[in-house]
Legacy VTK file of the C-alpha trace (Angstrom):
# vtk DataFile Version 3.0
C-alpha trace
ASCII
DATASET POLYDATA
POINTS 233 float
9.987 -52.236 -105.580
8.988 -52.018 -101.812
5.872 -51.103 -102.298
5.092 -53.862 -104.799
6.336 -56.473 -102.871
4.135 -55.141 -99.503
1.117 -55.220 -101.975
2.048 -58.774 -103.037
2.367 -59.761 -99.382
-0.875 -57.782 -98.568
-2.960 -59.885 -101.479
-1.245 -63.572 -100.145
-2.281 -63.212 -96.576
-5.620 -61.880 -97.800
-5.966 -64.919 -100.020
-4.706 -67.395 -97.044
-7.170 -66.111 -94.876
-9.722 -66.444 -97.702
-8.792 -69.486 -97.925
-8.822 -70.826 -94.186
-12.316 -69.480 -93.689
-13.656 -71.262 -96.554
-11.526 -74.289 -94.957
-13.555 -73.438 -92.016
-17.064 -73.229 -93.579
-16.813 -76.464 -95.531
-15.760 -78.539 -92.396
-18.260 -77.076 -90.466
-20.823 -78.256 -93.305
-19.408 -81.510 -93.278
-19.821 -82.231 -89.611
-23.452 -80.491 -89.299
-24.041 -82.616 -92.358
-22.830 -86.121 -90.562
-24.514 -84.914 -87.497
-27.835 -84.321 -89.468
-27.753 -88.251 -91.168
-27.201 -89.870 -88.093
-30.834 -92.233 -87.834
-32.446 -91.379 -84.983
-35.453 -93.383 -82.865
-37.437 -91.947 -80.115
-35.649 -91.889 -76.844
-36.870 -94.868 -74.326
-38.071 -94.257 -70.895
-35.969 -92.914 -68.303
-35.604 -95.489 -65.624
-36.617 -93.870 -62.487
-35.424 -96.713 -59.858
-34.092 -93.551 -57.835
-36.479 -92.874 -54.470
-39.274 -90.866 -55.322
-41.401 -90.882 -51.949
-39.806 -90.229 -48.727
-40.698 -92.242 -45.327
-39.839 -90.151 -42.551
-41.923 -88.762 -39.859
-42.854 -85.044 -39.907
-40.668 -84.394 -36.853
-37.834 -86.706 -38.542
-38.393 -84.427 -41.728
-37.930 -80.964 -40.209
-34.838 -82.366 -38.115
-33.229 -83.897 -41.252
-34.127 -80.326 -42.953
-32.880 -78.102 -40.148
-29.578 -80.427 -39.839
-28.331 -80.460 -43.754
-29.433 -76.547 -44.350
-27.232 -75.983 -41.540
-23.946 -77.747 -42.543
-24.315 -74.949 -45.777
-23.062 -72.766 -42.910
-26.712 -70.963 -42.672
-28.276 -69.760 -39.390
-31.523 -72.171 -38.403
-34.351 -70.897 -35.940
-37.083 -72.875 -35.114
-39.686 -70.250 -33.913
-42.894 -70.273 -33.074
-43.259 -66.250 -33.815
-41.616 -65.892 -36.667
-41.730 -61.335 -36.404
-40.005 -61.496 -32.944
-37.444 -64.277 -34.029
-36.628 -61.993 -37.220
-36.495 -58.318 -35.547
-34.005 -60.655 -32.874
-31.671 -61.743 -35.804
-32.011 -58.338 -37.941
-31.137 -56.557 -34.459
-28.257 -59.039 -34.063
-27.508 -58.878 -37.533
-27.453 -55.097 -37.603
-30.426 -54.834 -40.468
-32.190 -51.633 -40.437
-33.726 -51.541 -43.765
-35.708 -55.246 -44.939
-36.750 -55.401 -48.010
-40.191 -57.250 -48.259
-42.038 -59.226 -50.997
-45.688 -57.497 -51.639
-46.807 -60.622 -50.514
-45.300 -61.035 -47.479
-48.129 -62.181 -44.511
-48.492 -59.576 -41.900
-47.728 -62.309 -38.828
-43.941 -62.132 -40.123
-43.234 -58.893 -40.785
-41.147 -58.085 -37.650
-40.851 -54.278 -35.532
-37.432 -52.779 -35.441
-36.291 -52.328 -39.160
-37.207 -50.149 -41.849
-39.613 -52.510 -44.272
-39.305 -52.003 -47.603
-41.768 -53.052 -49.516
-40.714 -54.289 -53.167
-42.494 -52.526 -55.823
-40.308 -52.249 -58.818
-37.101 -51.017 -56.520
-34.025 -50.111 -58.909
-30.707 -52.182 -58.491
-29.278 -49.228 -56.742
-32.321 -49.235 -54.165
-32.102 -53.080 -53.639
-28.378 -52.544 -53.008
-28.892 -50.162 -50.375
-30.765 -52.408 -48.517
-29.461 -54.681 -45.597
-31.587 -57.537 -46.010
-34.778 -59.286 -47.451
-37.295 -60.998 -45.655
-39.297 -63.573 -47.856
-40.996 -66.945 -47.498
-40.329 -69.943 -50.198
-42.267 -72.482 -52.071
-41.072 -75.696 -51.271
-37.832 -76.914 -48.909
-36.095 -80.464 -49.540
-34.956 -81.845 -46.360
-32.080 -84.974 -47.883
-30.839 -81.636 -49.537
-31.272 -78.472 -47.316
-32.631 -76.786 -50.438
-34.671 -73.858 -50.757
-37.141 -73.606 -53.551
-37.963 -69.599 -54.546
-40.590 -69.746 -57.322
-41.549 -65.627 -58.149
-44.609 -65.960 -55.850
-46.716 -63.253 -53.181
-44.473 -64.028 -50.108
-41.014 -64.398 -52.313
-40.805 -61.530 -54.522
-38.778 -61.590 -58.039
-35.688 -63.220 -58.585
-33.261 -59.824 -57.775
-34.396 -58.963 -54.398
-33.516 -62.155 -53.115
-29.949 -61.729 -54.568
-28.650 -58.414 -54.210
-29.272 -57.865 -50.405
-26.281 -59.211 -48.182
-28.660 -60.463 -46.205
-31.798 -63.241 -46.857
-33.953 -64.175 -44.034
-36.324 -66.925 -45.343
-38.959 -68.340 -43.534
-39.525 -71.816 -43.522
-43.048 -72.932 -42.873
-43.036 -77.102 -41.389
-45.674 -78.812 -43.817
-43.804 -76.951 -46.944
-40.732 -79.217 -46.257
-40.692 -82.624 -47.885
-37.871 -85.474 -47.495
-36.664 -86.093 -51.293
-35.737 -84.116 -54.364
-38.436 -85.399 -56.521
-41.402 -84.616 -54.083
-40.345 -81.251 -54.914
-39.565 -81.591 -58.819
-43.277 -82.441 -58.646
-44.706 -79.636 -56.663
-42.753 -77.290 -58.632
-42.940 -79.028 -62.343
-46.236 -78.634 -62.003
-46.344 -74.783 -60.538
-44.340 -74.150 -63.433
-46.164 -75.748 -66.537
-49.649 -73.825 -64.838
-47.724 -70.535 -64.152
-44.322 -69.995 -65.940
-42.916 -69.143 -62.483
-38.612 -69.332 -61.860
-37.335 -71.555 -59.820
-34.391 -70.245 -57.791
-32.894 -73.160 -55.956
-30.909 -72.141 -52.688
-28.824 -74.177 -50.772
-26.639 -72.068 -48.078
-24.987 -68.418 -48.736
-23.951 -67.790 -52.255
-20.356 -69.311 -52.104
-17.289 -69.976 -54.667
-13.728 -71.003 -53.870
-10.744 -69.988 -55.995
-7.609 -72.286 -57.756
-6.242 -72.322 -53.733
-9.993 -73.678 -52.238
-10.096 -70.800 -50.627
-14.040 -70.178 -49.979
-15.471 -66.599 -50.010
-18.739 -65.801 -49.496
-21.369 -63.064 -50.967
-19.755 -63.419 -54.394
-22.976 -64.333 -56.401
-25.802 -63.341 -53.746
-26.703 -62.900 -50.336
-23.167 -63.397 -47.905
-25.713 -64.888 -44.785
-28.652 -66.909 -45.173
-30.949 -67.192 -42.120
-33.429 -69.820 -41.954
-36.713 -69.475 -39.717
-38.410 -72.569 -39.062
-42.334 -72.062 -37.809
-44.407 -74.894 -37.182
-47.693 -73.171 -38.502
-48.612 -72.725 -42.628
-50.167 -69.120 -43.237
-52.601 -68.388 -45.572
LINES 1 234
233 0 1 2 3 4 5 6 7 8 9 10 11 12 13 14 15 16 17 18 19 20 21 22 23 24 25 26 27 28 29 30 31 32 33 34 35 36 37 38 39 40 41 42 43 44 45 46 47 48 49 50 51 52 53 54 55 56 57 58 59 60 61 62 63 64 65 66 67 68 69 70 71 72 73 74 75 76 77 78 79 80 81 82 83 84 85 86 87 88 89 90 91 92 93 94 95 96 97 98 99 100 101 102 103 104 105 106 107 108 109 110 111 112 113 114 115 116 117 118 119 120 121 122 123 124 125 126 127 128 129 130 131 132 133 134 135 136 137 138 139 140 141 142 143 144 145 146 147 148 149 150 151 152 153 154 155 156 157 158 159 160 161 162 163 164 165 166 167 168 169 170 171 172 173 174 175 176 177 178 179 180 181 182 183 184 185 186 187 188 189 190 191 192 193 194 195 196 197 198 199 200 201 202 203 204 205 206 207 208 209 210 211 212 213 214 215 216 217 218 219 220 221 222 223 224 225 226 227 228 229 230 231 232
């Protein structure tokens, strides 16, 4: 009699949940099918009263730049030799091993540290390093954004986010005032060459239920910032 009345109670629940998935399937139906007979036009311009051309001076540019990159808690240099201001900070820093974009121009690859070049290094290798060394595409001064797109002098995604430490250097005529002068620059790097864009604004930071903020969680724990006057090649 037991075992009947498990079997029974077996074959009801079985049948419920029959039941509630087929509950399930036909609402789901239902609202794909509403969504799919809504009429639909062609959506209308995006206004685009927003600023779209900055008007500061070159000096005023770099100052704004240098100001809001450092309120993200980074380290700004303004150098005009960008290898001796980076072997300074690595020494300071305690960096012995740098990993290095293949890309990276000779003038700012500093003496002191190991360089490491990246050529396909393993997650284990890049987490064994103590830093990277890279240049980036674009910087937005109203923002004190870095823009990493894949290129020579900035090396994949990974190697700029596993190291603890990334020293980027920031060449003067690569900063522009306003987010869209650099939504342009890169929209257009990225319909010719499928590049990533890796935005960075400060050390990789989170904060918990408390606010508490911690560091390093996500990528690099310090961010060092090299300003140099001069574009290289």
């Amino acid at each position: 009699m037991e075992a009947d009345t498990g079997s029974e109670a077996r074959r009801a629940r079985d049948v419920c949940g029959l039941v509630a998935r087929a509950s399930v399937s036909d609402a789901r139906t239902e609202i794909l099918e509403r969504i799919t007979s809504i009429p639909r036009s062609p959506a209308g311009e995006a206004p685009r009263a927003y600023r779209q051309a900055g008007t500061l001076a070159a000096e005023e540019r770099v100052a704004l730049f240098c100001e809001r990159v450092s309120e993200y808690r980074a380290d700004v240099l303004r150098a005009a030799s960008v290898a001796e201001t980076v072997a300074e900070r690595c020494a300071a820093l305690g960096v012995r091993r740098l990993g290095i974009p293949a890309g990276l121009p000779a003038p700012w690859r500093p003496e002191g540290p190991e360089l490491v070049a990246d050529t396909g290094l393993t997650p284990h290798e890049l987490d064994a390093l103590d830093g990277v060394l890279t240049g980036c595409t674009v910087a937005v001064a109203e923002t004190g954004t870095l823009a990493l797109t894949a290129g020579p002098r900035e090396g994949r995604r990974a190697l700029t986010l596993v190291p603890d430490v990334h020293v980027c250097v920031v060449e003067e005529p690569r900063i522009v005032e306003l987010v869209p002068e650099a939504t342009a620059l890169l929209g257009e790097l990225v319909r010719r060459e499928r590049r990533p864009i890796t935005l960075v604004s400060g050390p990789s930071a989170t904060s918990d239920i408390e606010l508490d903020r911690v560091e390093g969680v996500h990528g690099p724990r310090t961010l060092v910032v090299v300003v140099t006057p001069e574009e290289v090649p």
